[in-house]
Every structure is written in structure tokens, then in C-alpha cells.
C-alpha positions in Angstrom: -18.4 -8.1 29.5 -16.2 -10.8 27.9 -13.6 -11.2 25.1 -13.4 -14.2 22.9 -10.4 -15.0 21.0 -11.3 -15.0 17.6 -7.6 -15.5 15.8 -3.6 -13.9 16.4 -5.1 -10.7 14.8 -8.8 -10.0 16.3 -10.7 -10.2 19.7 -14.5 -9.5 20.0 -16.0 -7.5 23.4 -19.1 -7.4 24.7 -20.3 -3.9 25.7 -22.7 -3.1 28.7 -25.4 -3.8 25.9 -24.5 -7.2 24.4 -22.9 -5.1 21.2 -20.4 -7.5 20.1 -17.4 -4.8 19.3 -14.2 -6.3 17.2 -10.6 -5.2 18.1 -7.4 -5.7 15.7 -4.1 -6.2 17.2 -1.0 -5.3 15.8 2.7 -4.6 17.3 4.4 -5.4 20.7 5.0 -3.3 23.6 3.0 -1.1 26.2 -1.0 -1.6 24.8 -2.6 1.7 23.6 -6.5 1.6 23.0 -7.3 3.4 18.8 -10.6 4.9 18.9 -11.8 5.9 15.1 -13.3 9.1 14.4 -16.7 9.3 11.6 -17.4 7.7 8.5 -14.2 4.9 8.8 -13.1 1.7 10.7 -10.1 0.7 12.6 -8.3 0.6 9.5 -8.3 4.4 9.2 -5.4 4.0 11.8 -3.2 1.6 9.8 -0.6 4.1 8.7 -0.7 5.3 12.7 -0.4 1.6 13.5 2.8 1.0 11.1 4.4 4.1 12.9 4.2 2.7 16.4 4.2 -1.3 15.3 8.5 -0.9 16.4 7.1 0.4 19.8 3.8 0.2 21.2 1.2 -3.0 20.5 -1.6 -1.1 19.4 -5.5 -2.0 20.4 -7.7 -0.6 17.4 -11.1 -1.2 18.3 -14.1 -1.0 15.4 -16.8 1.6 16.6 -20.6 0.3 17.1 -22.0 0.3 13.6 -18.4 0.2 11.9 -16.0 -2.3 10.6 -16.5 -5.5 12.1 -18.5 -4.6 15.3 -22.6 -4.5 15.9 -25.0 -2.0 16.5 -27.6 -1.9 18.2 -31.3 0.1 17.8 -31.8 3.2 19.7 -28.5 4.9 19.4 -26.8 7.2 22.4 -23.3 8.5 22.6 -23.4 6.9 26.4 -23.4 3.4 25.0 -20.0 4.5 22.9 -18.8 5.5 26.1 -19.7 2.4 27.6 -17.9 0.2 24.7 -14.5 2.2 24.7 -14.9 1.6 28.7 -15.1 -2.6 28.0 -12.7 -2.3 25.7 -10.0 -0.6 27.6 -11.2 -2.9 30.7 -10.8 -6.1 28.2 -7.3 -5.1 26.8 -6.1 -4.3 30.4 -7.2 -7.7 31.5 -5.3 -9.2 28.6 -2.2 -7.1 29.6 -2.2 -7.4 33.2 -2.1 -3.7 33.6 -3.5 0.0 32.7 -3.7 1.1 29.2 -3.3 4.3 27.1 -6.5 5.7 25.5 -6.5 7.7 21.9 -9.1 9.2 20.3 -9.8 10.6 17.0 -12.6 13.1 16.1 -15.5 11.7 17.1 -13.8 9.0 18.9 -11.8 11.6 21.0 -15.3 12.4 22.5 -15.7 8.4 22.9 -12.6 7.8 24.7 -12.9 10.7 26.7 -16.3 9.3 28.1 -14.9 6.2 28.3 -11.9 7.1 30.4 -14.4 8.7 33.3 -16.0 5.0 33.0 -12.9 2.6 34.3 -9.7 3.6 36.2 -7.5 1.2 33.2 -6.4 4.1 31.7 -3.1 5.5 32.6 -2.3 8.4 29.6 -5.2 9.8 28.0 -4.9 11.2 24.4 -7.3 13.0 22.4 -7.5 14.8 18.9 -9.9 17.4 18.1 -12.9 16.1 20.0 -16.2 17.6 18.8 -18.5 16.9 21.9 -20.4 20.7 21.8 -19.9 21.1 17.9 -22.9 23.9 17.2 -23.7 22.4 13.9 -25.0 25.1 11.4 -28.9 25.3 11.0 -30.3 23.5 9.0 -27.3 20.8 8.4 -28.4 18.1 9.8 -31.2 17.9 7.6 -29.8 18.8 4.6 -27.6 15.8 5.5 -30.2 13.6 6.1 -32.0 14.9 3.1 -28.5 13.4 0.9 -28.9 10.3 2.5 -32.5 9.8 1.9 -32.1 10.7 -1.9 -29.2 8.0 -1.9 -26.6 10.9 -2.4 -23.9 9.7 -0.4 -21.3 11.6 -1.4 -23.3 15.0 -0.8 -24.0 13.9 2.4 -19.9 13.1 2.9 -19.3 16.3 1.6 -21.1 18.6 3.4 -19.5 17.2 6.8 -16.0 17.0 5.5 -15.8 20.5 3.6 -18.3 21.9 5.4 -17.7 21.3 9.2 -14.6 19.2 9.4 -12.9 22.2 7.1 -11.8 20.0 4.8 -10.0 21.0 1.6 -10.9 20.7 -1.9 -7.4 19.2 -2.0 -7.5 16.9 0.9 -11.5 16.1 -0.8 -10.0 15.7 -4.6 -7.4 13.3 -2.6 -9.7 11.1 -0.5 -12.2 11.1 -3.5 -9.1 9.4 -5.7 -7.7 7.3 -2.6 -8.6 3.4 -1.7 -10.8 4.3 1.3 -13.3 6.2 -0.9 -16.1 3.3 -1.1 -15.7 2.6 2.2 -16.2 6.3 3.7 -19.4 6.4 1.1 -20.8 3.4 3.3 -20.1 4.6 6.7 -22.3 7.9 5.7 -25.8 6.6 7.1 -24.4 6.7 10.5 -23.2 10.2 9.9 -26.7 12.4 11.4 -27.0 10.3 14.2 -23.2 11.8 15.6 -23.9 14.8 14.2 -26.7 15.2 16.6 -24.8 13.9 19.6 -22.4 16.3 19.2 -24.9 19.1 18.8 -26.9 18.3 21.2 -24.0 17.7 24.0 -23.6 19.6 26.4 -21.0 19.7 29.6 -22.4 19.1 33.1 -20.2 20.8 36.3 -18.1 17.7 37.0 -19.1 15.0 34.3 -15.4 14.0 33.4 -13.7 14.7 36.9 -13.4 11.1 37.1 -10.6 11.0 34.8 -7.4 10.4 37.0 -5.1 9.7 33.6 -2.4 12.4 32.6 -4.3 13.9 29.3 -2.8 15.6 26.5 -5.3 16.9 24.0 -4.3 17.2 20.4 -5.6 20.4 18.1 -4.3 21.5 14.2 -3.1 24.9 13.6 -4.8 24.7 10.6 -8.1 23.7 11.6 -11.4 25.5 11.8 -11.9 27.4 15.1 -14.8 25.7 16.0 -12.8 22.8 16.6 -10.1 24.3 18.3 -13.4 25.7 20.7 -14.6 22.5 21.1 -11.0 21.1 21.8 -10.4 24.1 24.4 -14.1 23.0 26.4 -13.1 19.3 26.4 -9.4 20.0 27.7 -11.6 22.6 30.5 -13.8 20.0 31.4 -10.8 17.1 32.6 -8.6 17.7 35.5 -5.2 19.1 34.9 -5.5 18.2 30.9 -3.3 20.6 28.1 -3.5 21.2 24.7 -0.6 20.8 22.6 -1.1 22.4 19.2 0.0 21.0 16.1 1.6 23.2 13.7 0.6 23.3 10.3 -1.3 20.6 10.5 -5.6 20.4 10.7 -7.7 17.8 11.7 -6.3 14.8 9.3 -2.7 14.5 10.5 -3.5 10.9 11.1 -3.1 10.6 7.5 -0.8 13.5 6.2 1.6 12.9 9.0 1.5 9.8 10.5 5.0 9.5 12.0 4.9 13.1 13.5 1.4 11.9 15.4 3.0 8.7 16.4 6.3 10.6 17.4 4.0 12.6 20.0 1.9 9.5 20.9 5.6 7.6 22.1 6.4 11.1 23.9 3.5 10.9 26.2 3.0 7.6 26.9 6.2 6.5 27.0 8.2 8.6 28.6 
């Protein structure tokens, strides 16, 4: 694994794999690793990033198959594991010391695998992981069915309303907002997490590797299978919590982005 300055902004990894992954820098201060959840690219986090620019230099990495990064044939939630790992090794080597680790969504179940892969990380923060998700019967293919008909936004939809839990208001709002074209491209890696989160499931001792402090991050608001799946990952780490987030559901990343920085600075910094 190396990483190759590529400008004041970027630096490129290479995962266990050869996957060339690209992470953006931005800020100064004690170096936090951003892990993206599904359908989106580092640049989901930029309102998360201006929050903590004043405080923390933030580490947002571009998931295999997203943004800037490569991919690479025969795909396995491991290798995701294995990139968050280089990453977290490369940015510690860059900083002289350990890092914190958050994780969105899907990428909560990436940094969590990632943080039983390298002893770098020193506060471990995730939000709403879905590793376990029992996706309804049937889904999967009716997403796949979207995709291969070139609906797109069917194939968005019927993730974000009808597993994420997300509103017709929070849809009407993403449908209207900037990131809508890119969210529409990101879809064709959608069935290939879906089934890694279906099909997970915890072995006896998997994640007792994790040594960092880890605070896990669930929406008072959200559906309850993601609260379950939150409560099974926080059960799975040694000594982990669960701080709940009132009012909120799985998208205060973007409808509250200083309130999520606010408890980011709390437990890493204190």
C-alpha cells in the first residue's frame, strides 16, 4: 500500500487489491478518516467538512466504485474493509499518529470492518450501520429489475423511501437539490451493497479486535430496522454505546450538519 501525492487537495491509496482509492483533504487539526454511505462520493460530507474545517483536518476518502477511486471485478464487502484499513494506515503515516474513523450508512459497516483491520484508529464513530439489514423479499430484484430497464430513479427510490425510510419530503428535496444527477449515477452499484448487507451476518468475535473508544450514532426518527441493525453492530464491538439523536433520522449529515459535527468534536476531542 502506498500514497501518491497528487496536489494540496487529493492523495490516491492503494488497497490490498491494487484499487487505486482517492482521498480529499480539507481543514487543520487532529486527522479524522469520512467514510460515505450509498449512492454518493466524498462530497456528500462537504457540509460535515465546513462544520469541522475550524477544528479537525478532515480525511474524506472516495469508496471503490465512487468519485474518484477504482473498482475492481468481483466485488466483496471484505475488500471495502480492506481499503478503509489502507486508508486510515496511509493518513496515520502522513500524520505521525492514530486517527479517528467515521462512518456513514453503508460506510459505517466499512469503517467498522476496517477498524478490526489496523490498530491506527484511536475513536471510532459510526451512523446507522446496516451490516444485517433483512432486506424485504423480493427487493433486490425489483431493484435490479429498475436498473436493467434503465430506470434509475425507481431503483433510487425504492432504497431511499423504501428501506432507508426516507420521506416524500426529504425525496421531493433531494430530487430538486444539486446532487440529484449524481445520486442517479451512483445507482448501478446499489444491489451489489444491498446484498452485502443482506447477506451479512456476525461471527462470535469478528470485531473484538477493535481497541478504539466507539460511539455509535442512531436517528430517533428512523426506521427500526435500522436502529436493530445499529443495536447488533454496537453488541458486536467491545465496550461501544449508542447515543441517539433526537429528532433526527438517518440524513442528519445533511439536515443538521453542525449538530453532527458538534458530537464528532465531543468524542474525539475531548
Amino acid at each position: 500500500m502506498t500514497a501518491t501525492e497528487v496536489g494540496t487537495c487529493r492523495f490516491d491509496v492503494r488497497s490490498a487489491d491494487g484499487t487505486p482509492l482517492a482521498v480529499w483533504v480539507d481543514g487543520d487539526g487532529p486527522p479524522v478518516v469520512l467514510v460515505h454511505g450509498s449512492m454518493c462520493d466524498h462530497t456528500a460530507f462537504d457540509p460535515l467538512v465546513a462544520e469541522l474545517r475550524g477544528a479537525m483536518a478532515t480525511y474524506a476518502m472516495d469508496r471503490r466504485g465512487f468519485g474518484a477511486s477504482g473498482d475492481a471485478a468481483g466485488y466483496a464487502i471484505e475488500r471495502e474493509f480492506e481499503d478503509v484499513a489502507a486508508v486510515v494506515r496511509a493518513v496515520a503515516a502522513r500524520t505521525r499518529g492514530p486517527v479517528a474513523l467515521w462512518g456513514h450508512s453503508y460506510g459505517a459497516g466499512c469503517a467498522m470492518g476496517g477498524a478490526a483491520l489496523t490498530g491506527d484508529v484511536h475513536r471510532l464513530m459510526l451512523y446507522e450501520p446496516g451490516l444485517g439489514i433483512p432486506y424485504p423479499a423480493g427487493s433486490i430484484e425489483e431493484i435490479e429489475t429498475a436498473l436493467a430497464t434503465g430506470d434509475t430513479e425507481t431503483a433510487v427510490r425504492l432504497v431511499l423511501v423504501g428501506i432507508v425510510g426516507v420521506t416524500e419530503a426529504e425525496m421531493d428535496a433531494l430530487r430538486s437539490g444539486p446532487r440529484w444527477p449524481a445520486l442517479l449515477s451512483c445507482a448501478p452499484t446499489v444491489p451489489r451493497e444491498c446484498r452485502a448487507e443482506d447477506g451479512w451476518r456476525y461471527r462470535p468475535g469478528a470485531f473484538d479486535g477493535i481497541a478504539a473508544p466507539t460511539l455509535l450514532l442512531a436517528g430517533s426518527e428512523s426506521p427500526p430496522v435500522l436502529r436493530q441493525a445499529t443495536d447488533r453492530a454496537a453488541a458486536a464491538i467491545p465496550g461501544a454505546r449508542v447515543r441517539m439523536l433526537q429528532g433526527h433520522a438517518h440524513l442528519a449529515i445533511r439536515t443538521d450538519p453542525a449538530m453532527v459535527a458538534a458530537t464528532i468534536r465531543q468524542f474525539v476531542l475531548r
